[in-house]
C-alpha positions in Angstrom: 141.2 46.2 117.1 141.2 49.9 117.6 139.9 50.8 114.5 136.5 48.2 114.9 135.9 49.3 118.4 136.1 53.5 116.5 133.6 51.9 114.1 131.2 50.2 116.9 131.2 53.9 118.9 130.4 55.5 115.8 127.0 53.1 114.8 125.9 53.9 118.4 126.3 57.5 118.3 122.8 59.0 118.0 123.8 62.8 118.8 122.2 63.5 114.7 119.3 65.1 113.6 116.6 62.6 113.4 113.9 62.5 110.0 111.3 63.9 112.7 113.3 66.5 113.9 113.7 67.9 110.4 109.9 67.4 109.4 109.1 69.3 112.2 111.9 72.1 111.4 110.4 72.1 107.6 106.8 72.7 108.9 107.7 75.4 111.2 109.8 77.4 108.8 107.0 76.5 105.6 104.3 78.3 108.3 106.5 80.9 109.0 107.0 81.6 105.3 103.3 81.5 104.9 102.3 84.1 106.8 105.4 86.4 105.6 103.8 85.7 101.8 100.6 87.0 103.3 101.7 89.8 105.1 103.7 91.3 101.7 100.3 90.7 100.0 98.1 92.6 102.2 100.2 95.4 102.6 100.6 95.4 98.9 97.0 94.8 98.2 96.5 98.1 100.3 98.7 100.2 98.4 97.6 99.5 95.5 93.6 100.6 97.1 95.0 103.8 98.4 96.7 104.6 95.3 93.8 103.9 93.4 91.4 106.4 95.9 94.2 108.9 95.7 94.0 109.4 92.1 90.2 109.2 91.6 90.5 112.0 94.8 92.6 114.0 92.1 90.9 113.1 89.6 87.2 114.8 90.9 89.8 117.7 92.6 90.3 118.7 88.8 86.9 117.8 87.3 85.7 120.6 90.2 88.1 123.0 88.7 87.1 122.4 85.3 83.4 123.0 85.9 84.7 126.0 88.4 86.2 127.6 85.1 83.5 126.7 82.8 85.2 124.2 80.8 82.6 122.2 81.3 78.8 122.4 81.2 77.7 119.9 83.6 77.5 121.3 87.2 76.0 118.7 89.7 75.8 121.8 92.3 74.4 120.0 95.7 73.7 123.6 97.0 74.6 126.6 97.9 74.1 129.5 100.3 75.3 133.1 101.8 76.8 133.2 105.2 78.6 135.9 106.7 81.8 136.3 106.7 84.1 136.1 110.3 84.3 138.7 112.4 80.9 140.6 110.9 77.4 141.0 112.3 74.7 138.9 110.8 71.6 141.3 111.9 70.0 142.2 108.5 70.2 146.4 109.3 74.4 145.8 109.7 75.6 143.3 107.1 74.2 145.4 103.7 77.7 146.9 103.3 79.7 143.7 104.6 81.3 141.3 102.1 79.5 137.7 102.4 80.6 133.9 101.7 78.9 131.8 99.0 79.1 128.3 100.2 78.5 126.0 97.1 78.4 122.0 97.2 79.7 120.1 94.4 79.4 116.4 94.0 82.3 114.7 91.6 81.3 111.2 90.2 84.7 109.0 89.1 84.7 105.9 88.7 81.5 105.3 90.7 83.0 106.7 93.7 80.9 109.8 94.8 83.4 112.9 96.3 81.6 116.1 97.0 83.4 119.5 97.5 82.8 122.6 99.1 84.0 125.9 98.0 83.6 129.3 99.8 84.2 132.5 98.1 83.9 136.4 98.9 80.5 138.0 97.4 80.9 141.4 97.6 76.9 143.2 97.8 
């Protein structure tokens, strides 16, 4: 008799998981895993966009020295101007002797992405 009354205690345990319980478990962790996925792909999506502006930065970087060294004829020169340099007077009796900066403006065209440049150097008069 021992054994059917085990058997009866058993059947009316209902301490388990139910099917809800589980359905609900499964949705949370399935959401949960959704925005994980998402997460990796932005960040990855960004990387790859910062990689791809780095190397277009370094690629104008050395069409600019190129066209700085005359390697190449095209010069898309924005501008340029004299300024003088730190430290030195900039009234037009003074600044004959004085060394000045050339400021020059280049624009750099890779990939349809625009970068523009500006190099100073020492002009001696």
């Amino acid at each position: 008799m021992k054994i059917v009354n085990k058997t009866k205690d058993i059947m009316r345990d209902n301490s388990g998981e139910t099917m809800v319980e589980v359905m609900v478990a499964f949705t949370l962790l399935s959401i949960m895993l959704l925005i994980f996925a998402q997460g990796i792909s932005f960040a990855t999506n960004t990387e790859m966009r910062a990689s791809k502006s780095r190397n277009s930065a370094d690629q104008a970087l050395i069409s600019l020295q190129k066209k700085r060294a005359g390697l190449t004829a095209d010069h898309d020169v924005i501008g340029g101007n004299y300024i003088a340099a730190p430290g030195v007077a900039t009234d037009d009796n003074d600044d004959h002797d004085k060394p000045l900066i050339r400021r020059e403006g280049y624009r750099v065209n890779v990939d349809g992405e625009i970068y523009e440049y500006y190099v100073y150097d020492v002009v001696s008069p």
